[in-house]
C-alpha positions in Angstrom: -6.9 25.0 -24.8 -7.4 23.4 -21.4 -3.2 22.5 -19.9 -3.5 19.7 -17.0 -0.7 19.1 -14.6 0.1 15.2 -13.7 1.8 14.3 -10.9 4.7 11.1 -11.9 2.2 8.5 -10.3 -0.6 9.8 -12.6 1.4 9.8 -16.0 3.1 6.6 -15.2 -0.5 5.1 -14.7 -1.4 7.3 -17.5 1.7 5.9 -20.2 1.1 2.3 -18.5 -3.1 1.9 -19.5 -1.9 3.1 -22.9 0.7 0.5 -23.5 -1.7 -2.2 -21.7 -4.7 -1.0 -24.5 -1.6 -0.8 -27.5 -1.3 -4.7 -26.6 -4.9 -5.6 -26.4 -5.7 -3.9 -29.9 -2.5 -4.9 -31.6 -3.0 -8.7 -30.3 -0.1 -8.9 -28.1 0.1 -12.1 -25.9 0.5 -11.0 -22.4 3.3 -12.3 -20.0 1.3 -15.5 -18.1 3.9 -14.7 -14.7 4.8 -11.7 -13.6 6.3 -10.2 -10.6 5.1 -8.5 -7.4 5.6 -5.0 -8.4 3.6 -5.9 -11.9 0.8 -7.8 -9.9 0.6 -5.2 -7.4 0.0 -2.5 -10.4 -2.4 -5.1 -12.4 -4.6 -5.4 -9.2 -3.8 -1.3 -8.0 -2.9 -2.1 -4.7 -0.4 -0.4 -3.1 0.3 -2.9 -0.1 2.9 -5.9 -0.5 1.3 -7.0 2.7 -2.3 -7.4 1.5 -0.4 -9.2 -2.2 1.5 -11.9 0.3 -1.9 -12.4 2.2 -3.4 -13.3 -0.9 -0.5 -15.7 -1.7 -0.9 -17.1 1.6 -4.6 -17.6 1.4 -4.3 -19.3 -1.8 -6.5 -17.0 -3.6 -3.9 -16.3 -6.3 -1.4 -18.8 -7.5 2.3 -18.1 -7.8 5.7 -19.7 -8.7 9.1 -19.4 -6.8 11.6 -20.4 -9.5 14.4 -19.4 -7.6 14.5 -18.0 -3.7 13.2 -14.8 -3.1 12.1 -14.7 -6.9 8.1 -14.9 -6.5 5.9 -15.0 -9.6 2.6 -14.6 -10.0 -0.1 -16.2 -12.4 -2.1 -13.8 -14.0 -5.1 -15.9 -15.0 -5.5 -16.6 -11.4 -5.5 -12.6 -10.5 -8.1 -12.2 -13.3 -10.7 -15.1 -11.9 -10.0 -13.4 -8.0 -10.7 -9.9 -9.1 -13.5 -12.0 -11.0 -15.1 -13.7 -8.3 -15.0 -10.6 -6.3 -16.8 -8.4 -8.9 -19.6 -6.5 -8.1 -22.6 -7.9 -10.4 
């Protein structure tokens, strides 16, 4: 028996792509808007700098419901990362 040691990022990443492939396979609709932090993790970048640039840009879409409440359309993130796959 092999015993691994995760660091918190790691099993949080870890507990996260479970939950994400529990939804897929049990048919759970996922959230159309979500925030920065959940963008950020959906597109694993680190850098709320490089997420506002892309804002900015226009290459994803988002929503500001309220003021300094930003939300960010998750269709748009998938056709970005999309475009910007390597074929």
């Amino acid at each position: 028996m092999e015993i691994r040691s995760l660091s918190d990022e790691q099993f949080n990443r870890l507990i996260e792509s479970m939950v994400t492939r529990l939804k897929v396979e049990m048919g759970a609709k996922r959230d159309k808007w979500v925030d920065g932090n959940e963008a950020m993790r959906y597109m694993r970048i680190t850098s709320k700098t490089t997420l506002q640039k892309l804002r900015d840009e226009g290459k994803i879409r988002f929503s500001q419901p309220l003021p300094k409440h930003l939300l960010y359309d998750l269709d748009s993130i998938d056709e970005y990362l999309n475009r910007h796959a390597n074929k």
